[in-house]
N, C-alpha and C positions, 0 to 999 in steps of 0.2 A: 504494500500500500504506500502512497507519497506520503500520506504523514509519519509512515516510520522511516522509508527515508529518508524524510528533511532531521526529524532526530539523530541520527544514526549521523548525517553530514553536518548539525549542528549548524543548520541554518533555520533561521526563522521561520514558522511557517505564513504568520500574514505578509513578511518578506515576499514570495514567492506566489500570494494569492492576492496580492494588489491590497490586502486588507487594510485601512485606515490606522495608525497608532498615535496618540493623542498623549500630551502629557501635559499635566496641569502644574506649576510650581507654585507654592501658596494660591491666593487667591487673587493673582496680577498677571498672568502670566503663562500661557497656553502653547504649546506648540504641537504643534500638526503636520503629520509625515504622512505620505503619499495620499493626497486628496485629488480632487480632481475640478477643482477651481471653486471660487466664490460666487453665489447662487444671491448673495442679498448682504448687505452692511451697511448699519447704520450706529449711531452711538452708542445706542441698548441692544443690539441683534447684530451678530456678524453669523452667516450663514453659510455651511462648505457642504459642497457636493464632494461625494464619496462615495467608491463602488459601492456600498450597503445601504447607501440614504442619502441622507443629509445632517448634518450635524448641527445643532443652532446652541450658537454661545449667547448667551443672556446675560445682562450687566450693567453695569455703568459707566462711561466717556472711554466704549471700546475701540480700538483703533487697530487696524492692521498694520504690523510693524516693518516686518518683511515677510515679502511673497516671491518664491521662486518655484519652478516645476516639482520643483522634490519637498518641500515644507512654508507653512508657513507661521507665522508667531502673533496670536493677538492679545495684545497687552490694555488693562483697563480693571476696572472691577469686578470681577468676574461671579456672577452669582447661581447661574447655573449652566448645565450641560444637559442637553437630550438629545434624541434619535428621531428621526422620522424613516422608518426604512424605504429601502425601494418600490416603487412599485414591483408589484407580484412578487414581496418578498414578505414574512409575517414574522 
């Protein structure tokens, strides 16, 4: 099976399945690895398209900080995280 390969070779597996990985540092400070561009951003909403959904950061005076192909960093107040998955995904 690939998921025991990808163990076995000690690679990631959402690496390898395009899957979103998200990392929150306190509560200022977000980064977001392999997404697939910004769907909506405003001061309280910054909004990422992701093979599984969509990811909506909720907050206060949020700002994208840096955006590049492979990650990106939104810094502000950060008060929540949620999903909306894909369509025809549950």
């Amino acid at each position: 099976m690939l998921s025991q390969r990808l163990r076995r070779a000690d690679i990631p597996q959402e690496l390898v399945l395009g899957w979103p990985r998200s990392v929150l540092l306190g509560d200022e400070k977000l980064l977001i690895e392999q997404h697939q561009g910004i769907f909506a951003c405003t001061q309280q909403e910054v909004v990422v398209k992701t093979l599984c959904g969509l990811l909506i950061v909720s907050g206060e005076n949020l700002s994208v900080s840096r955006y590049s192909q492979d990650d990106l960093v939104v810094f502000g107040k950060i008060r929540s995280l949620s999903y909306r998955p894909a369509e025809g995904r549950a």
